[in-house]
Steps between C-alpha positions, in 0.01 A plus 500: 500500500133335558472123472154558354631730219766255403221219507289745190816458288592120599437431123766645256509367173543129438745643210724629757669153542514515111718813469751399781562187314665754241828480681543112476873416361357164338779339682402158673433527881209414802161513351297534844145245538149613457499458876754723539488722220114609697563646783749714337297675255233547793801684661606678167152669429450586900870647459365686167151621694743643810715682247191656325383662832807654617476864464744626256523820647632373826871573539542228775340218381547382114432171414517334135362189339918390486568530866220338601549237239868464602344400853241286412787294299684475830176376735512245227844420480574531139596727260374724224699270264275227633143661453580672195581137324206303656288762406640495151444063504140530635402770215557244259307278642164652485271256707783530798498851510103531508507277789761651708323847433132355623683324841662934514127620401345312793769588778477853450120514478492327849744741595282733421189354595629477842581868517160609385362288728689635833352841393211512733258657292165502640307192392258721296797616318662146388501349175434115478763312230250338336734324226817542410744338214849387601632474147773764338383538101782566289461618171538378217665177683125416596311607183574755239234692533332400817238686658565310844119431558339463847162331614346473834184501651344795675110505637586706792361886490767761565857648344711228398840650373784326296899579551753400298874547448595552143774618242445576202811562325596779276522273171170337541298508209109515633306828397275603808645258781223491770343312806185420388187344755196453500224300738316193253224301493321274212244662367460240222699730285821427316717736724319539805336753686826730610482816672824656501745636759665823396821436245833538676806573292826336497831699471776388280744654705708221550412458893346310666171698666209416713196526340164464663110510330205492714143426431153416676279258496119542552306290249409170621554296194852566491688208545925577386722764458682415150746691324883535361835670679642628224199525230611688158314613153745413267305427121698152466695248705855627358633646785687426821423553881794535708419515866499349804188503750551390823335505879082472370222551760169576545356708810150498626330752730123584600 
């Protein structure tokens, strides 16, 4: 199996830690620390992105998400008993959880970082991170219908190109779920002059995919890319998002 292949699939669903908390007894036992709790869901979606790459077909080596869960447990030294539950006390508490999932967000992004970076891609070839957002949205716990809204300045000509991890799950409510970009400037009207990247679709499949829109900049006025993650066309505001968005950057290259 290739290291680099595992590292395009280091994000599985933040949900994933929801459903194994479906096994939890209710009885009274260890509930682990953020601390600790951490660097075992790092391990738990690595374990998940090595079990998604193992051939299927291959008679000598088959590998599931429950064996490699079972030995992620034991690096730790605890038990499924003990995840399960502390996964089921920091779901109800919603600020907790949203923390322990950015602190996860960030360590796999290095993780990845770091492998993109040992690539050696000629230098013409390299993208520059340009900005990136450490913070996991979960929806609705951050905003009902939330379009998760990003800012940032961009004067620079050339391709800059967003990627972002998101799940859109398969009883979320918005009609026409989309990335939506564009570069800005003032133009003294209410809006803004906006010239648009191309639309990218979102998939409410229930997974959690990489999705990537690219656009370039040549007018000199330009002075931000705006836009919204998860942008919808729903007539009214009676309606749920349910999602999560996760691992946010921006690239640049001439």
């Amino acid at each position: 199996m290739q290291v680099r292949k595992a590292a395009a699939l280091l994000f599985v669903s933040a949900g994933l830690a929801i459903l194994l908390c479906s096994s939890c007894t209710g009885k009274r036992t260890t509930i682990l620390p953020q601390k600790k709790l951490i660097p075992v869901l790092v391990d738990i979606h690595l374990a998940d992105g090595i079990a998604m790459v193992v051939p299927y077909s291959s008679s000598k080596l088959k590998l599931d998400s429950t064996q490699l869960y079972h030995a992620v447990f034991e690096k730790h030294h605890i038990t499924r008993v003990i995840f399960d539950s502390s996964m089921a006390y920091y779901l109800r508490k919603p600020d907790k959880m949203i923390a322990i999932y950015s602190e996860v967000n960030t360590i796999l992004s290095k993780m990845e970082s770091d492998l993109e970076t040992d690539k050696g891609q000629p230098e013409t070839e390299k993208k520059i991170t340009v900005w990136q957002e450490n913070k996991t949205f979960i929806l609705p716990q951050m905003g009902n219908i939330n379009k998760v809204e990003i800012s940032l300045p961009a004067s620079k000509p050339g391709t800059y190109t967003l990627s972002a991890r998101i799940r859109l799950f398969e009883d979320d409510q918005t009609v026409a779920p989309r990335i939506t970009l564009f570069f800005w400037f003032d133009n003294g009207t209410p809006k803004g002059f906006r010239e648009y990247f191309r639309s990218n679709p979102l998939s409410k499949d229930g997974k959690t995919n990489t999705y990537t829109v690219s656009g370039t900049l040549v007018n000199p006025k330009v002075t931000h890319i705006k836009g919204y993650l998860i942008d919808h066309s729903n007539p009214d505001t009676l309606f749920t998002k349910h999602a999560i968005v996760s691992d946010i950057k921006v690239y640049f290259s001439e």
